[in-house]
C-alpha positions as CSV (number, residue, x, y, z in Angstrom):
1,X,75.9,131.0,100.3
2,X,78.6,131.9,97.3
3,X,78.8,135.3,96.6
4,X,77.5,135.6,93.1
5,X,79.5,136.2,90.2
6,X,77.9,139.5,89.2
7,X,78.2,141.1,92.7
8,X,82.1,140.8,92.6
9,X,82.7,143.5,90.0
10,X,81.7,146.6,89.0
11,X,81.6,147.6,92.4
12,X,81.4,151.4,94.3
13,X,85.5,151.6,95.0
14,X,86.5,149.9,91.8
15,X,84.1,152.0,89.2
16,X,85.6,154.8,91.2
17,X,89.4,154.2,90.8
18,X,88.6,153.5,87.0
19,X,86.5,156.8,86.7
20,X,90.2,158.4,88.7
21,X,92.1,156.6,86.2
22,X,90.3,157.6,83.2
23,X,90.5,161.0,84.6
24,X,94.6,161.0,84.4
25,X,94.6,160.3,80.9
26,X,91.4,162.7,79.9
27,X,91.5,166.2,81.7
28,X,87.8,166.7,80.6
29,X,86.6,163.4,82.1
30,X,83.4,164.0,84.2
31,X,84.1,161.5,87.2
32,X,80.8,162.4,89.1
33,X,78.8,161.7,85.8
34,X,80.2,158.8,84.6
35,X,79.8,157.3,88.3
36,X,75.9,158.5,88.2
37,X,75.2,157.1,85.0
38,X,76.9,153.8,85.7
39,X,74.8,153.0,89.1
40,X,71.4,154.3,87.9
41,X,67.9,153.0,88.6
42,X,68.6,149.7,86.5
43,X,71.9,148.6,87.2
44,X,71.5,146.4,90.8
45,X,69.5,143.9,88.2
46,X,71.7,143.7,85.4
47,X,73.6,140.3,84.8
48,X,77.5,140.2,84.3
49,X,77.6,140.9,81.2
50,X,75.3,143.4,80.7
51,X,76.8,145.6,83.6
52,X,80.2,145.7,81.2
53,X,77.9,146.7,78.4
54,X,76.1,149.0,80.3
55,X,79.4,150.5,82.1
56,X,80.5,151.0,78.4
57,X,77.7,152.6,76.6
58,X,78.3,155.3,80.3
59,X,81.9,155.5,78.9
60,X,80.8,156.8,75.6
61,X,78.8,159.5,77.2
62,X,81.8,161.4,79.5
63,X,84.4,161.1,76.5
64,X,84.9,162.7,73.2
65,X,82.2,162.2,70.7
66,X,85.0,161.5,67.9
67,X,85.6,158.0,67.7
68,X,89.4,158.5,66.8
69,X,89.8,160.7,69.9
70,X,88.1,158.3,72.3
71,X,89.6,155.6,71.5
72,X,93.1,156.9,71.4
73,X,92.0,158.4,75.1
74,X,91.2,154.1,76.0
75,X,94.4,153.1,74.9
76,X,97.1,155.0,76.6
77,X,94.9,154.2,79.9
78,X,94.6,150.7,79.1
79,X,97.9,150.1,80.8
80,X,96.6,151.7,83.7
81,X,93.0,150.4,84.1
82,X,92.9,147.5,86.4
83,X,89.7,144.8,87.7
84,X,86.6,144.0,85.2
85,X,86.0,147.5,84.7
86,X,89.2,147.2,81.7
87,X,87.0,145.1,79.7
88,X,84.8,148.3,79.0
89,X,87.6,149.4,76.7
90,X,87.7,146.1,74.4
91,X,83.4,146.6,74.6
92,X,84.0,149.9,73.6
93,X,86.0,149.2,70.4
94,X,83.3,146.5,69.7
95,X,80.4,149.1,70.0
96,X,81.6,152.0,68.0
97,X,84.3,151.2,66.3
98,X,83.2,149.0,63.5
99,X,83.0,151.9,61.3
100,X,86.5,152.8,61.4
101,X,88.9,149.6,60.8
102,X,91.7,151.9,60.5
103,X,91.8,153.2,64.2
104,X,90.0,150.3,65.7
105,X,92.6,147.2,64.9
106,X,95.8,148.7,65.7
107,X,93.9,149.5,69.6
108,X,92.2,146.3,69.3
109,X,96.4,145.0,69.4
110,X,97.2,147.3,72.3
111,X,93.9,147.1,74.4
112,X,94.4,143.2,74.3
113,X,97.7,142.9,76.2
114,X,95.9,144.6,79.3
115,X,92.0,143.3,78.8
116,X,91.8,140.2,75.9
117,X,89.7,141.6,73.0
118,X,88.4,138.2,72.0
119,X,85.0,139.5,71.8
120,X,85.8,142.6,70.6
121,X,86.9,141.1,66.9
122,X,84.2,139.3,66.6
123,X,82.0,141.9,64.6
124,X,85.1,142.4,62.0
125,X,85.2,138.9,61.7
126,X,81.5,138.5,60.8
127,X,81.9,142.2,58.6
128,X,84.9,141.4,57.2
129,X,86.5,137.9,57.2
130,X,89.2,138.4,54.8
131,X,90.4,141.3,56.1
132,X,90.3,140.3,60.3
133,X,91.4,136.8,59.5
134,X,94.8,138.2,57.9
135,X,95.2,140.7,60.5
136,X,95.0,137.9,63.2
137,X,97.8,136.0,61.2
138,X,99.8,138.8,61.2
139,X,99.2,139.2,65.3
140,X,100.0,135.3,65.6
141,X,103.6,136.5,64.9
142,X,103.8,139.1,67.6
143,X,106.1,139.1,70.6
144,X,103.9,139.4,73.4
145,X,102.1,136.0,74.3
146,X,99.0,137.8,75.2
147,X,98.6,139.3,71.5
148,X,99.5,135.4,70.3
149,X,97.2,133.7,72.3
150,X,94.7,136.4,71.1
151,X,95.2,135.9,67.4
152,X,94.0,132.4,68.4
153,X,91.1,132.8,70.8
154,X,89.1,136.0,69.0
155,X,88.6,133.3,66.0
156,X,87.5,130.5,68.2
157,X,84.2,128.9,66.4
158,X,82.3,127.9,69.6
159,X,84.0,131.0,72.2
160,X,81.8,131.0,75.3
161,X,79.5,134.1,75.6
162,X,80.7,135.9,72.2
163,X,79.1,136.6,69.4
164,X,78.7,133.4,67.1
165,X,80.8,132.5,64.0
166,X,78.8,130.6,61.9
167,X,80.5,130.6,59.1
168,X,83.6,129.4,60.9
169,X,81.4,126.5,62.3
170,X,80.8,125.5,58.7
171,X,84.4,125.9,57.1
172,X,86.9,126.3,59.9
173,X,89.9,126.5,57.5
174,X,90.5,130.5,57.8
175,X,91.5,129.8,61.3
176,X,94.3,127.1,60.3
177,X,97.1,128.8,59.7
178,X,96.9,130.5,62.5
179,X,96.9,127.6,64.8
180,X,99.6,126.2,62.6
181,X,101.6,129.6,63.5
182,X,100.9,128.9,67.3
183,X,101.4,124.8,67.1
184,X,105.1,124.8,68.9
185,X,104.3,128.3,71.0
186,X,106.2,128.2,74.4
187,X,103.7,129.9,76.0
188,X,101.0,128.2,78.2
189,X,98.7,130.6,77.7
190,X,98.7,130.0,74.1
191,X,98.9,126.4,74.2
192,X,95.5,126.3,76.1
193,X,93.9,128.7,73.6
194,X,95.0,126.4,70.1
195,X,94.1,123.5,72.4
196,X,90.2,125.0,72.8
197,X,90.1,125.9,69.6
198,X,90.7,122.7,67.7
199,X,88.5,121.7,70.6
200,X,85.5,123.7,69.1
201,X,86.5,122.7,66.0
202,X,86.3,119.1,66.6
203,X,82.6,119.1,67.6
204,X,81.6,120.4,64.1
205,X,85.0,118.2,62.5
206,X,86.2,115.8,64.7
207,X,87.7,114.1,61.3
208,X,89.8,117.4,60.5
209,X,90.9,117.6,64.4
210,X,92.3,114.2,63.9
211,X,94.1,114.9,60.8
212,X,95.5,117.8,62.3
213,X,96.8,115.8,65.2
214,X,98.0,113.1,63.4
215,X,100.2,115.6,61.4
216,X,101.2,117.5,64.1
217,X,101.5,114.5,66.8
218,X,105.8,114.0,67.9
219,X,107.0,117.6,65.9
220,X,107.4,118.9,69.2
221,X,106.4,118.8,73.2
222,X,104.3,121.8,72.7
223,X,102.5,120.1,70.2
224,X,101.8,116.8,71.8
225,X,100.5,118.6,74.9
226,X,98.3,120.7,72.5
227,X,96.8,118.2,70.6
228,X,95.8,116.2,74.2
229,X,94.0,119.1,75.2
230,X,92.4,119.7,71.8
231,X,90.6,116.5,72.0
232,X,89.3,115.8,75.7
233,X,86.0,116.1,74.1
234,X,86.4,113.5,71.6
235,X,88.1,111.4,74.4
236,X,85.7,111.7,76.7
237,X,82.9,110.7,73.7
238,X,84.9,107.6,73.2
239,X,85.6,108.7,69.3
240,X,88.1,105.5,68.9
241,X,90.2,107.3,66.9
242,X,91.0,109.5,69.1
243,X,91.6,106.5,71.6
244,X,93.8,105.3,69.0
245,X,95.9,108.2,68.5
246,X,96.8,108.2,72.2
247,X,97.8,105.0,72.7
248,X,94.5,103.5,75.0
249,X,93.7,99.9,75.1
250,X,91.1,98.1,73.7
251,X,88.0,98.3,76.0
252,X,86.7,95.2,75.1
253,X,89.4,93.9,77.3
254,X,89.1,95.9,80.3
255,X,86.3,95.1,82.7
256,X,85.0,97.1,86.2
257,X,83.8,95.3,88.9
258,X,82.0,95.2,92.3
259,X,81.4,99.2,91.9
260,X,80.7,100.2,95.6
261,X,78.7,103.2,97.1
262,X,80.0,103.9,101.1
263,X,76.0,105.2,100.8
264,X,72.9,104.4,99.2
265,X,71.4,108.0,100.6
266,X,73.0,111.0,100.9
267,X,72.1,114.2,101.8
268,X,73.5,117.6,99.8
269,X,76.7,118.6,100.6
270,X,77.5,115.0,102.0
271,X,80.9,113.2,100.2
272,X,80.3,110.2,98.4
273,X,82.9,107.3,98.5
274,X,82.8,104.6,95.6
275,X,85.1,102.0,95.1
276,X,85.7,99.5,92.0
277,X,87.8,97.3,90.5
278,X,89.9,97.2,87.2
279,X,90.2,94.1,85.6
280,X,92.8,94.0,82.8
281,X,92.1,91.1,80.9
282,X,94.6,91.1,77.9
283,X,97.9,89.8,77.3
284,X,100.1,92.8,77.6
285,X,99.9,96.0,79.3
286,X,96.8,98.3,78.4
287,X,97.0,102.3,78.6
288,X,93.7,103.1,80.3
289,X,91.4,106.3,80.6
290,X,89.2,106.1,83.4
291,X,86.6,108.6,84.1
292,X,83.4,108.5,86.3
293,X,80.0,110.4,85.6
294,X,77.5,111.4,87.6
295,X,73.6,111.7,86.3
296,X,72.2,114.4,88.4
297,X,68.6,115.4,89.2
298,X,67.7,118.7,88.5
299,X,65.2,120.7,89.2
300,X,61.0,119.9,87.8
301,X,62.4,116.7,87.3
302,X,65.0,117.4,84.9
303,X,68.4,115.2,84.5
304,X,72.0,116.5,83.7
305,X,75.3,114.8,83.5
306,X,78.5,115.8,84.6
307,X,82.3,113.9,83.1
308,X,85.4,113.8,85.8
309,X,88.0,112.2,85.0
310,X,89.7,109.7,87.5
311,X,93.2,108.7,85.7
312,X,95.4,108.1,82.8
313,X,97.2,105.1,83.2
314,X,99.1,102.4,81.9
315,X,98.0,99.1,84.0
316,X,99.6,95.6,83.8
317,X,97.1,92.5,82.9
318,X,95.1,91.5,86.4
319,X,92.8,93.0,88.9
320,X,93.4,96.8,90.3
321,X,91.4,98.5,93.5
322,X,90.6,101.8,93.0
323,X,88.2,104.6,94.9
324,X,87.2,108.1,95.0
325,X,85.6,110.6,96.8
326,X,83.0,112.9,95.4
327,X,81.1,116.2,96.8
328,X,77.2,116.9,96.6
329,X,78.1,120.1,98.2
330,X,76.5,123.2,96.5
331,X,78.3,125.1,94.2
332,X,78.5,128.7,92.3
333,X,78.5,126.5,89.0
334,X,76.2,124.0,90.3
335,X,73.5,122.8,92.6
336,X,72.2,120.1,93.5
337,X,68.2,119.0,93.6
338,X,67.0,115.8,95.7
339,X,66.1,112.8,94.1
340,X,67.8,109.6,92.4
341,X,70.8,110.0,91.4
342,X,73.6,107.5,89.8
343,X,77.2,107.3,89.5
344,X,78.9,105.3,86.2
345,X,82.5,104.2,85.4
346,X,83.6,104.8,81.6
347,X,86.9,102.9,80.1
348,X,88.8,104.4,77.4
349,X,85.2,106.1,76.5
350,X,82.8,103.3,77.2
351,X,80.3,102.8,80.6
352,X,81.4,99.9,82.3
353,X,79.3,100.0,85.5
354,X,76.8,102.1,87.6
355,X,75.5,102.3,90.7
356,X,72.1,104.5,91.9
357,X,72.0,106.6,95.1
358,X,69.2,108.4,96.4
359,X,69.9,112.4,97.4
360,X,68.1,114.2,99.7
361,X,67.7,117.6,101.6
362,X,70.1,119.2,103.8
């Protein structure tokens, strides 16, 4: 079985060399103690994220009780602090710092080049808009990619795990000119995080996203790349404007046919081969997106869907054989229940075809 998530960090040798670390830059830190405290009674049933939390709050305890001094302590270790046990400095300046904007953005700025502090401005955000919004601007500017790409991700509407931005899910136009900023960045790194934010943004304002894109769509390769990314959800919704922007045919001309299973039962952790064809039936040449989706069982008799795409194309008029393989093998992010299962083939955002196969027991 996959070694879960939560039992690859915070483990006995890496708590320690952050405790030793900690200890360089702090004369008075108590290594024993802050080891004691982190593995007590509770901690073998804590969950990821609550072990960082946790880890954190045992931080507080072993360093100065002054907010200014501690944190001051975090940052000239946080070149130095290495494995998931950095992200208790970020947490920290989320926990206590709040109080003290002064002290806690200019860290927040240095802690992030070493451990990203995208959750960490999160409460200033929700205390102070305004105020953290500008300061992100500002950081959009900054030579280091990792502040850049930063700026962009702490404001994310819809950031996985973090503290929610409701606000920003109603009226995302404090985060614009930020992503503006970042639009032609060089850096991968930042691309990818503009990219998931207008992604977030487009499943509250997919008509903004699109204006956005439109605008920004041929000012540069950065850009173009971008503004693909930003709207794989749309794409893979079939929004036909998005379709549209891109360049992809007219589904109504492009048909799939005799969609083939190698097996009509399978048992987990089996492959799966199908095979189809792709009948382009207009005039010209037709830019096509082709993605296949598989309807899973889940457990108590649940269902859940999963997208993958297949290709981006452009294919000439006539008929065109493809296949695939795909895995029922068990995974960390997902596992797989017996019971019917089925396999469908979407064109430039519309199902085409499906096909049913029954899954059983190893």
């Amino acid at each position: 079985m996959a070694e879960r998530l939560k039992d690859m960090f915070f483990k006995d040798e890496s708590v320690k060399a952050f405790a030793t670390t900690m200890k360089k830059h702090y004369a008075q830190f108590d290594e024993q103690k802050f080891y004691d405290l982190v593995f007590d009674d509770t901690f073998k049933d804590l969950e990821l994220m609550q072990m960082s939390r946790h880890a954190t709050e045992c931080l507080a305890k072993v360093l100065p009780k002054s907010y200014k001094k501690a944190v001051k302590i975090l940052v000239k270790a946080a070149p130095h602090v290495t494995g998931m046990e950095g992200f208790c400095l970020p947490t920290f300046v989320e926990l206590y710092g709040l109080d003290d904007w002064e002290a806690s953005l200019p860290a927040i700025a240095t802690i992030t080049k070493y451990a990203s502090c995208e959750f960490a401005i999160r409460p200033f955000i929700r205390q102070n808009p305004d105020r953290a919004m500008a300061y992100l601007l500002d950081l959009a500017g900054d030579d280091d990619e990792k502040v850049r790409r930063f700026a962009s991700e702490g404001c994310r509407p819809r950031l996985p795990w973090a503290m929610a931005l409701p606000d920003f899910k109603k009226d995302p136009s404090p985060i614009l000119p930020i992503l503006e900023k970042l639009k032609d960045d060089d850096a991968e790194f930042v691309q990818k995080s503009v990219a998931n934010n207008l992604n977030d943004i487009s499943k509250d304002h997919p008509a903004l996203v699109l204006d956005i894109c439109d605008r920004w769509k041929g000012s540069s390769k950065n850009a173009d790349w971008i503004i693909k990314r930003a709207c794989r959800t749309m794409l893979k919704s079939g929004n036909k404007r998005a379709m549209l922007l891109f360049g992809f045919g007219d589904p109504k001309s492009l048909h799939i046919e005799d969609l083939r299973l190698s097996k009509k039962t399978a048992k987990i952790g089996d492959k799966v081969e199908f095979s189809f064809g792709l009948n382009v039936r207009a005039k010209k040449k037709s830019k096509v997106r082709l993605e296949y989706v598989v309807h899973f069982a889940k457990a108590g008799g649940k269902t859940g869907k999963k997208v993958f795409q297949l290709i981006e194309k452009t294919y000439d008029p006539g008929k065109h054989e493809l296949k695939r393989n795909h895995s029922f093998a068990d995974m960390s992010t997902r596992k797989h229940y017996p019971g019917k299962h089925r396999i469908s083939i979407i064109v430039n955002g519309v199902e085409k075809a499906d096909a049913e196969l029954t899954l059983k027991a190893k």
